[in-house]
N, C-alpha and C positions, 0 to 999 in steps of 0.2 A: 517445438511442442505440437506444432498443427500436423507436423508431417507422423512425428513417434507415437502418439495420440489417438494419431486418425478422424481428428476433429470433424472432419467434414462428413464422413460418415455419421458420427454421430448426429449433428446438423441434419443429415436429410432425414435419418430416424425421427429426430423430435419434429420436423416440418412436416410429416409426412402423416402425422397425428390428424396438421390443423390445414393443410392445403394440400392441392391436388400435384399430381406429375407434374403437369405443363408448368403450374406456378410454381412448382421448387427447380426449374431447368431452368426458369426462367432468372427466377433470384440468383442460384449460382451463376449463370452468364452475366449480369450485371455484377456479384459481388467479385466476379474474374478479372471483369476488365476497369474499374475503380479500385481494384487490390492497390494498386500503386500509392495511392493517394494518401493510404494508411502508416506510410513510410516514415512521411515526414513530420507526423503529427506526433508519433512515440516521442521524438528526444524533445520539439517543442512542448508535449504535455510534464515530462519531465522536467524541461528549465521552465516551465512557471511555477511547479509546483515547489521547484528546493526556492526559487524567488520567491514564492508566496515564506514557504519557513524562514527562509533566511531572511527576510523582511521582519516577519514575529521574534525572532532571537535577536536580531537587533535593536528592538526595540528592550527586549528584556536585560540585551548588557548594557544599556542606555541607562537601566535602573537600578540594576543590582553591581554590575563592575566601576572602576575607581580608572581600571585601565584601558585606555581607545581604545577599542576594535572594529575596524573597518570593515565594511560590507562586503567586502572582494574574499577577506579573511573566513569570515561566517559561512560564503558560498564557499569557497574550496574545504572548508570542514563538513558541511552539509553533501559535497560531490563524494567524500573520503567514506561515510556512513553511509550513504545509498547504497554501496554495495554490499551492507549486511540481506539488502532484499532481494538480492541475485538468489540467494538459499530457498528463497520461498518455490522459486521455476525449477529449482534441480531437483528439488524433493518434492515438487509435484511432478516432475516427469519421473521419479525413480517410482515414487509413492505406485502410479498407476501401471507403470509399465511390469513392473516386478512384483509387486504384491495386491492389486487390487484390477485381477485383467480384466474383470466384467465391470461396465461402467455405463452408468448413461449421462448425458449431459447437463443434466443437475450434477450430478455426484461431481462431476470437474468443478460445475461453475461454483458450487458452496464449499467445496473442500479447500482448507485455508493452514496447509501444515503448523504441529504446533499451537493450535491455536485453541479458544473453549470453546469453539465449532463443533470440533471435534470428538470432546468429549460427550459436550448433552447430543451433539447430531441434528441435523435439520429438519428430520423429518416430525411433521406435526409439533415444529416452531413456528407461532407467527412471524409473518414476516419482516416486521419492523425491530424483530430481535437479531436479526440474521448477521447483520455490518459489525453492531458492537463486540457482537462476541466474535467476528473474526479480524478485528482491532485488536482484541484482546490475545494477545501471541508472544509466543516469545521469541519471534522477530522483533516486532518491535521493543522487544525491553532491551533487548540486542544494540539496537538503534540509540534508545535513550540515553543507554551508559555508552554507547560512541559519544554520542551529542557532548554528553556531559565530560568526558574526559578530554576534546576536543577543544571547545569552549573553557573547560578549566584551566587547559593550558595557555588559551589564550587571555585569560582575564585574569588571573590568579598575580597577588604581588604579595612584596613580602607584610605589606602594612591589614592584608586579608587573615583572618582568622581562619583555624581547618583548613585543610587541604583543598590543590587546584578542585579536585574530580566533586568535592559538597558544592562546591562554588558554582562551579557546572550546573551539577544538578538542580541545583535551585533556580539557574538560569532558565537550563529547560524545561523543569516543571512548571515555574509560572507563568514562560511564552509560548512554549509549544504545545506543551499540556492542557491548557485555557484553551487555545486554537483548534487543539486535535479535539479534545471536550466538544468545544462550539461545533466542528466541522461534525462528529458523531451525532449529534442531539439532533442537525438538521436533514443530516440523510435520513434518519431517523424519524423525522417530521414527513418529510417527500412521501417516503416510503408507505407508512400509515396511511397517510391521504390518498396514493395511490394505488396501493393496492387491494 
């Protein structure tokens, strides 16, 4: 994306607003030689975050399912559904490269495919509106009916009423759903305060 993009151009445009030459040589030179560091923090920010879900969904078949499911099970379902969010990088790389060639680095950073971002648009949104509505996507509803069919199959028995995939669902609306709720409302809090 950085390289097809041209991310860093864009980057010295927007720095070049609010600092001088020396200071954006200088940032690039530091952000050149700590690049590395950024490596290894993608897949650890990733395994905490399916461990933070997969922690809340456990908790949820603890209350709603009849049949064990073990934590190791909930992470390999939660590993199998991450990859509906691969869609979000390829149709933002198509999005810009092919139909949106002028850009500046807002337009990347709020553009969230799919999503009701995109519909109202960002501009002359406050900004504490910004996250939910690109939560609100149909990536993620992508995501929920993974969860849910995933989990249904693991929890569903024959003594369960309706189908694996309702079973599911109620799994993950009332643990992940709660969570994802919680975790919306507080960036949401930050955000207001901050900016």
């Amino acid at each position: 994306m950085k390289k097809t993009l041209h991310l860093d151009t864009l980057l010295y445009n927007s720095l070049s607003e609010q600092l001088t030459t020396s200071q954006i040589i200088e940032y690039f030179k530091i952000k050149e030689k700590w690049q590395w560091l950024s490596y290894p923090f993608i897949p650890l920010l990733l395994f905490i975050k399916i461990t933070l879900i997969a922690s809340v969904l456990y908790i949820g078949t603890f209350f709603y399912s009849k049949n064990k499911v073990t934590f190791k099970q909930l992470f390999n379902a939660l590993v199998k559904a991450e990859f509906v969010f691969l869609g979000v990088g390829v149709l933002k790389i198509v999005w810009f490269y092919f139909f949106q060639t002028s850009y500046t680095l807002e337009d990347l950073q709020y553009f969230f495919p799919l999503s009701a971002l995109n519909i109202i648009g960002y501009k002359g949104l406050d900004a504490w509106f910004i996250y939910p509505l690109q939560v609100l996507n149909l990536f993620e509803l992508a995501y929920w009916l993974l969860l849910s069919y995933f989990i249904g199959k693991l929890t569903f028995t024959e003594k369960d009423k309706g189908k694996p995939m309702d079973l599911g669902f109620k799994i993950v609306a009332s643990s992940y759903g709660s969570a994802l709720l919680l975790w919306v409302v507080v960036v949401m809090f930050f955000t207001l305060n901050y900016s």
